[in-house]
C-alpha positions as CSV (number, residue, x, y, z in Angstrom):
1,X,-15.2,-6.5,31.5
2,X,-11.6,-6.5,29.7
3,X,-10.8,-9.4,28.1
4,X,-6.9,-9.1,28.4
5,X,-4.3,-6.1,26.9
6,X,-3.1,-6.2,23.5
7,X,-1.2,-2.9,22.7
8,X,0.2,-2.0,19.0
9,X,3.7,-0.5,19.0
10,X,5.4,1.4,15.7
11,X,7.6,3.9,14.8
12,X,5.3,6.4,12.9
13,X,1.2,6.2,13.2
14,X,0.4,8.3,10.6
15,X,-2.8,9.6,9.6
16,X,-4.1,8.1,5.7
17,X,-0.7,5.7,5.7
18,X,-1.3,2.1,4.8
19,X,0.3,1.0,8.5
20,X,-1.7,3.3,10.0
21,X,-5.1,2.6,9.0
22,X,-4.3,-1.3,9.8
23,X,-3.2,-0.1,12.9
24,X,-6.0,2.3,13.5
25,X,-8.3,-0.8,13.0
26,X,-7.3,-3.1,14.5
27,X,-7.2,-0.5,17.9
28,X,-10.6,-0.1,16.9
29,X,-11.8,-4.0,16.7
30,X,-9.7,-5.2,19.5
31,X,-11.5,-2.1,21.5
32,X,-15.2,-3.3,20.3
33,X,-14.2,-7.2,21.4
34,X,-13.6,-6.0,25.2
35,X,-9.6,-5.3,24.6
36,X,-8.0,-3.2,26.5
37,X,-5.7,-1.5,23.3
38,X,-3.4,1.1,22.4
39,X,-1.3,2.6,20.1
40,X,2.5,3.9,21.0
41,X,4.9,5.0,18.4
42,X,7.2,7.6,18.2
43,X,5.8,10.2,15.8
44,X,2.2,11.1,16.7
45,X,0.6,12.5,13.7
46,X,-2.2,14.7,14.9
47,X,-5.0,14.6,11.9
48,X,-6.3,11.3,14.2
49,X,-8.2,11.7,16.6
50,X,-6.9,9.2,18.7
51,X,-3.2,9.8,17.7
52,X,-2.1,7.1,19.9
53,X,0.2,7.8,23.1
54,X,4.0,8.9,23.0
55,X,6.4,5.2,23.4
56,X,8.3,6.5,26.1
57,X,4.8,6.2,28.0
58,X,4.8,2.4,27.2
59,X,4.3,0.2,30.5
60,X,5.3,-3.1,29.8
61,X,4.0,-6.5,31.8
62,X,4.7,-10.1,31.2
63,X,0.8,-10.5,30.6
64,X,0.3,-8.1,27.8
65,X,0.5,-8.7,23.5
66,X,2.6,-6.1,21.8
67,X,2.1,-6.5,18.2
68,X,5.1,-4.5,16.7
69,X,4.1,-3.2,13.1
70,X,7.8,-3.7,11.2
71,X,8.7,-1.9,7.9
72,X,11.5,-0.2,8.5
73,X,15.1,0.4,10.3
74,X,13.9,2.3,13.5
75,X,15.6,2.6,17.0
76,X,12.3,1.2,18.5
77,X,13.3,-2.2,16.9
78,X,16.0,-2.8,20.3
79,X,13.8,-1.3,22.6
80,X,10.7,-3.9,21.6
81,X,13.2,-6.6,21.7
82,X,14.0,-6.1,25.1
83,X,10.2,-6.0,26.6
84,X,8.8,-8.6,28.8
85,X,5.9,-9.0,26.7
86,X,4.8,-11.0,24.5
87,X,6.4,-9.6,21.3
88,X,4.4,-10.1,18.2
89,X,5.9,-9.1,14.9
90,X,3.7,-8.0,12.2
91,X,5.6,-7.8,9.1
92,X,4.6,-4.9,6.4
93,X,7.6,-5.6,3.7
94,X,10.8,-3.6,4.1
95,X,11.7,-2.0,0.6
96,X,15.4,-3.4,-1.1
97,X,17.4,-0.5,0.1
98,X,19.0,-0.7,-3.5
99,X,16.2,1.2,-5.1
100,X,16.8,4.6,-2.7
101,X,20.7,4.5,-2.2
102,X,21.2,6.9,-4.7
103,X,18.4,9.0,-4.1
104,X,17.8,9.0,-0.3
105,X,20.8,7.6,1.6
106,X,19.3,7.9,5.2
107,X,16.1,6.1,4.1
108,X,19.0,3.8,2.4
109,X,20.7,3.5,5.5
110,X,17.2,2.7,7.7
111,X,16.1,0.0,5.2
112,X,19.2,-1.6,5.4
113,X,19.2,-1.3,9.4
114,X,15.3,-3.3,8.7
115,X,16.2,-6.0,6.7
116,X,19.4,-6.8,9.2
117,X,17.5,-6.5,12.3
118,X,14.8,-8.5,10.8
119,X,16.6,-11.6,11.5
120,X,16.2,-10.5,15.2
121,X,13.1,-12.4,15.5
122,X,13.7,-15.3,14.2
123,X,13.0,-16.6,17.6
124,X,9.9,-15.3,17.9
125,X,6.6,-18.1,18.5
126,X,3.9,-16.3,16.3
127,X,4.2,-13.2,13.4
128,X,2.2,-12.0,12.0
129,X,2.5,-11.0,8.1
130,X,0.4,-7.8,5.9
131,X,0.5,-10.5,2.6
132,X,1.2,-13.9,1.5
133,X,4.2,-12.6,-0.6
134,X,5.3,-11.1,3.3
135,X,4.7,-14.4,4.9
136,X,7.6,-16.3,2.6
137,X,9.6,-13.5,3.5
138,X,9.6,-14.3,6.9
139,X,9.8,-17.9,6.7
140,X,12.7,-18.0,4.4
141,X,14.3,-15.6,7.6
142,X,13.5,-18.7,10.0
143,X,10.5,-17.8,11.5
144,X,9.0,-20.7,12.5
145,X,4.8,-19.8,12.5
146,X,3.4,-16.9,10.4
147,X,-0.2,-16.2,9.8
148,X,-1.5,-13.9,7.2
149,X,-3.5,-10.6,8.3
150,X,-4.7,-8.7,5.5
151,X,-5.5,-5.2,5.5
152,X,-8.7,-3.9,6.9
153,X,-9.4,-1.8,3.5
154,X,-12.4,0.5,3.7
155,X,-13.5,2.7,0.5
156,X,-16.1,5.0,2.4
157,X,-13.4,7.7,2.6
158,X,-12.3,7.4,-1.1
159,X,-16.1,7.6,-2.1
160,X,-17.1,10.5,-0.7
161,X,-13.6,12.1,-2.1
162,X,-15.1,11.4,-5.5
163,X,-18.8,13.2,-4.5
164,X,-16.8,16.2,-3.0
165,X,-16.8,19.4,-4.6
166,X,-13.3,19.0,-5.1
167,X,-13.3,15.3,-6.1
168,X,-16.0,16.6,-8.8
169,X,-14.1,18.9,-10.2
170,X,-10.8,16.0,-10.5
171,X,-13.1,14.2,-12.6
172,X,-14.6,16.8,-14.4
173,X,-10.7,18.2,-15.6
174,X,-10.3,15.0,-17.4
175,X,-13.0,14.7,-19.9
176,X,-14.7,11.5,-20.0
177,X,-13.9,10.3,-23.5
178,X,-10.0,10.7,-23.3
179,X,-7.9,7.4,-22.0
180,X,-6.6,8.1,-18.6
181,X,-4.1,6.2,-17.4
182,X,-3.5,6.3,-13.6
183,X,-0.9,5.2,-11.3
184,X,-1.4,6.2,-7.3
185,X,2.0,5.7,-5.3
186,X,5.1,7.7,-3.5
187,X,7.5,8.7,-6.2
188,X,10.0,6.2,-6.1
189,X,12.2,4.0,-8.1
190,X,10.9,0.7,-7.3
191,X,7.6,2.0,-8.3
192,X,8.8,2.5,-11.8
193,X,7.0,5.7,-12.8
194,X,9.3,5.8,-15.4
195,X,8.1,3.0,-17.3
196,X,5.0,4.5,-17.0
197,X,6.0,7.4,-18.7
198,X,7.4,5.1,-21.6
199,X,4.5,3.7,-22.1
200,X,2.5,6.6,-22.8
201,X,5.2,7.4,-25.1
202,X,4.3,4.6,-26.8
203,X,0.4,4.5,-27.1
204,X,0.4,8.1,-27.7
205,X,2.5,7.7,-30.8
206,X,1.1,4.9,-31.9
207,X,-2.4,4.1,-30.8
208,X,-4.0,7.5,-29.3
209,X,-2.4,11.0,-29.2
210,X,-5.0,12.0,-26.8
211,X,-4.0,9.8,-24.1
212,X,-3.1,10.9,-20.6
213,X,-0.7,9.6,-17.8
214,X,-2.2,10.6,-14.0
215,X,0.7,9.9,-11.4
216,X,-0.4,10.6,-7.9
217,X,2.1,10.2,-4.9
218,X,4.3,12.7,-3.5
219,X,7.9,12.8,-4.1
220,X,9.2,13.7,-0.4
221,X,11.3,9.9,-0.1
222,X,13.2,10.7,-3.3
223,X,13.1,14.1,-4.5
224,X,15.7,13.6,-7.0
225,X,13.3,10.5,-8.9
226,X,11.0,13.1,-9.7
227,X,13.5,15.2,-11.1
228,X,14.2,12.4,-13.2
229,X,10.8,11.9,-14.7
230,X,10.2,15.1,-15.9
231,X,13.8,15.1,-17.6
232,X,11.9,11.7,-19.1
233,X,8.9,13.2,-20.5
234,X,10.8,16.4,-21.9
235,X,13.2,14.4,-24.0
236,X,10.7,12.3,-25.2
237,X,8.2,15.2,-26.2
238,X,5.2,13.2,-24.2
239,X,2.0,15.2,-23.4
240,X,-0.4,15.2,-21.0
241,X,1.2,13.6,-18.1
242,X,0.2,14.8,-14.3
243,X,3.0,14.5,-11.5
244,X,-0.3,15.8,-9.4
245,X,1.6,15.3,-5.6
246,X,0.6,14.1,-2.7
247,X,-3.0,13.7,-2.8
248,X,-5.5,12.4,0.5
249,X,-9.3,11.9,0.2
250,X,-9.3,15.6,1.3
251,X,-8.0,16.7,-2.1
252,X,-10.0,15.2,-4.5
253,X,-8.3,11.8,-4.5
254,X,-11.9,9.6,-5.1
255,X,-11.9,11.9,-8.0
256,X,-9.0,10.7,-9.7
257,X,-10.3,6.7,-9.8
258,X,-13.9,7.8,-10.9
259,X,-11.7,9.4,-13.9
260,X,-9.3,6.4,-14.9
261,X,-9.8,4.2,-17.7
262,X,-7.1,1.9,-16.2
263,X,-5.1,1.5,-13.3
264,X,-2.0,0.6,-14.9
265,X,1.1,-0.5,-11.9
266,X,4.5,-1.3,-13.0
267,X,6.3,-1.5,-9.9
268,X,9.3,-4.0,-8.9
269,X,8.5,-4.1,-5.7
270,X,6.0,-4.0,-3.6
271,X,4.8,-5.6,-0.1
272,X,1.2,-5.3,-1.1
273,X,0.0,-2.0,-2.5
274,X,-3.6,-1.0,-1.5
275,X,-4.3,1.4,-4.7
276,X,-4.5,-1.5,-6.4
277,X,-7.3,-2.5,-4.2
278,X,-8.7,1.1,-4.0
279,X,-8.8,1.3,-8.3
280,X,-11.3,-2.0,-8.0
281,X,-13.4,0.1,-5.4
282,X,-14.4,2.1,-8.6
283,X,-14.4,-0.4,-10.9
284,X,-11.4,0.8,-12.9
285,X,-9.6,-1.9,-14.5
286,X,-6.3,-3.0,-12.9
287,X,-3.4,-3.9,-15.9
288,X,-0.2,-4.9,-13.0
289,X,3.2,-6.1,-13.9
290,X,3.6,-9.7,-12.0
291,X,6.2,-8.7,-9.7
292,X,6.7,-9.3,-5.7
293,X,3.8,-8.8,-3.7
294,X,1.1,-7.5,-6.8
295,X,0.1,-11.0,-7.4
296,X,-0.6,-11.8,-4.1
297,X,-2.8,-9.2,-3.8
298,X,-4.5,-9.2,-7.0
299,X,-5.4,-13.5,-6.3
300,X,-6.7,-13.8,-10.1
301,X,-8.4,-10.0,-10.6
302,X,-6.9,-7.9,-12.9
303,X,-4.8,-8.7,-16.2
304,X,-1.6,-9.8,-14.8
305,X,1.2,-9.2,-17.2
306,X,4.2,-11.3,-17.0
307,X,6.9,-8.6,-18.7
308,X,6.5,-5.0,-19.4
309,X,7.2,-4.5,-22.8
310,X,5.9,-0.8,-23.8
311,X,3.8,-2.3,-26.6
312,X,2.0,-5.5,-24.8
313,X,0.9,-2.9,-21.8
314,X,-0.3,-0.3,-24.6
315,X,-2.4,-2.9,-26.3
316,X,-3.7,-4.0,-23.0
317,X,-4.9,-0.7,-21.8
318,X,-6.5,-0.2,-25.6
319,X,-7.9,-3.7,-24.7
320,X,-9.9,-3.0,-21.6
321,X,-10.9,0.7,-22.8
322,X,-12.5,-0.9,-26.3
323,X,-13.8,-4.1,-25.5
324,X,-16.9,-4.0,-23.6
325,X,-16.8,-7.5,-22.8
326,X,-13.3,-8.0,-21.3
327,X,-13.7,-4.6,-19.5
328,X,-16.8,-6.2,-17.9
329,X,-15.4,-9.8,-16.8
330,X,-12.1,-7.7,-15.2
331,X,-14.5,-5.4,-13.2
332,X,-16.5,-8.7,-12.1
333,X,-13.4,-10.8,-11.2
334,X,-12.3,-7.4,-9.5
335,X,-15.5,-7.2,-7.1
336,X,-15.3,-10.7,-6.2
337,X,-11.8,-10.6,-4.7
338,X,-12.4,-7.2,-3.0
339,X,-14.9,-9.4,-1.2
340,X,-11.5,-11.0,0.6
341,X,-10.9,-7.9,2.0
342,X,-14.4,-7.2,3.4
343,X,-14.7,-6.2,7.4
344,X,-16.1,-9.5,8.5
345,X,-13.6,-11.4,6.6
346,X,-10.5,-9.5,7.9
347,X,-11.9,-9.5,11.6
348,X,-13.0,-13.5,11.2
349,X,-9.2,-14.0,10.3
350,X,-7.9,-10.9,13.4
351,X,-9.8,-13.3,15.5
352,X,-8.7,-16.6,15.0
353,X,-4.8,-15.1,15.5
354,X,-5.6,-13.9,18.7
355,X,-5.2,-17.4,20.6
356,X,-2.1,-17.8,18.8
357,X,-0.6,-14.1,20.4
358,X,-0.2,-15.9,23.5
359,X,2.2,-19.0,22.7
């Protein structure tokens, strides 16, 4: 027997996307509770295989829970707002338009349109918010009452990536006893690849020639960043750095983390960031800069560094490569708190928000 309708609306379902694999689960837990749930959005992507069902087929009733998965500037946004149903935001982060405007001005122009027509729902009873650093977003907009959901994260995927025959050969390119540095994100400004770069620069010179930099992410949001980092690494002469694309489970990706020495993220911003969750899968060290939503996610895992001075992130990579000890606590620390993000403990907390849907 159905135990009520709770459908999931957003602009873009798409397949191996943060967004979507929440969404994707939660379907998929609502479904085993006795749920009647689906997914409508605007761009089907077809790799899932249940993509979810075109918006314009969306039936609404006064009865039904929508929750509406918000990250960008999207035309859904005034059609949602309009609905009968009970509207229930769930808040992902939108990204400062700042960092893309001179790089992407139609991705510009949509983040701006999100963070305006965020204040939309200020009115709304219950949200919903991705991280704690989301939720005090919100409030600070007005929202009155705004629970934290986490992120179902699952490493099964990534772990069978890494025993692939592809995955195998990722790890096998980068030899064992060389330090490999890796960062997995899009290529964009706020993510700060370029520091990255800098600071290869600087522990190649000065603590290990050898070194290597391993950026993962595509560049399709800001071609013109990328651009800009390989200008970066010619003037400075650095070596063995990787711009390796766009890279899925289905291309080796596991392979990458069972290769890193440290997981090294100097972004500005960032809602959550689930690579930093995914590195810890695999044991790998996390070195973040303390900025937006990384602390959040990190609770007290990783070594949390409170500037990004070229030299101080260089010793601390050297740090956790050389000393057994502190490599061993980090990796510890880092097992525990990926213990917050287990299945049971994301579906205990999906649970006690559904009463709350229906204010």
């Amino acid at each position: 027997m159905k135990r009520g309708v709770i459908h999931q609306i957003m602009p873009a379902f798409l397949y191996a996307d943060a967004l979507g694999n929440q969404a994707d689960r939660i379907r998929a837990q609502l479904r085993q509770w006795g749920y009647e749930s689906q997914i409508y959005t605007q761009i089907r992507d077809q790799r899932w295989a249940d993509p979810g069902l075109e918006f314009a087929r969306y039936r609404s009733r006064a009865d039904q829970v929508v929750i509406f998965h918000y990250s960008i500037g999207s035309s859904l946004t005034a059609h949602v707002l309009k609905l009968p149903d009970r509207i229930v935001p769930y808040y992902h982060n939108v990204t400062p338009p700042e960092f893309l405007r001179g790089y992407n001005p139609e991705l510009a122009r949509l983040l701006d349109q999100g963070q305006r027509e965020l204040e939309l729902f200020r009115g709304a009873p219950y949200a919903l918010a991705a991280s704690e650093y989301n939720r005090q977003e919100m409030l600070a907009r007005g929202l009155a009452r705004v629970d934290v959901l986490p992120y179902f994260v699952t490493f099964d995927a990534l772990r069978a990536s890494a025993q692939s025959p592809i995955g195998r050969a990722v790890t096998q390119r980068y030899a064992p006893n060389r330090v490999n540095v890796l960062f997995v994100g899009r290529l964009v400004p706020n993510k700060r690849q370029d520091d990255l770069v800098r600071v290869i620069n600087y522990f190649q010179r000065l603590i290990d020639p050898d070194a290597r930099l391993l950026l993962v992410g595509g560049e399709a949001n800001a071609p013109g960043y990328r651009l800009e980092l390989q200008t970066l690494i010619d003037v400075l002469g650095v070596q063995n750095v990787e711009l390796a694309g766009s890279v899925g489970p289905r291309e080796g990706l596991g392979g990458y983390y069972r290769a890193a020495t440290a997981f090294v993220c100097l972004s500005e911003h960032e809602g959550f960031c689930v690579p930093l969750l995914e590195a810890m899968a695999f044991d790998v060290p996390v070195i973040a800069f303390k900025s937006t939503g990384v602390p959040y996610a990190l609770g007290n895992a990783g070594l949390q560094l409170a500037d990004k001075r070229y030299d101080v992130v260089s010793e601390a990579i050297e740090l956790v490569h050389t000393d057994r000890t502190v490599r061993a606590r980090l990796i510890e620390i880092q097992r525990q708190r990926l213990g917050d993000f287990s299945h049971v403990h994301v579906a205990a907390h999906l649970r006690a928000c559904l009463p709350n849907m229906r204010i």
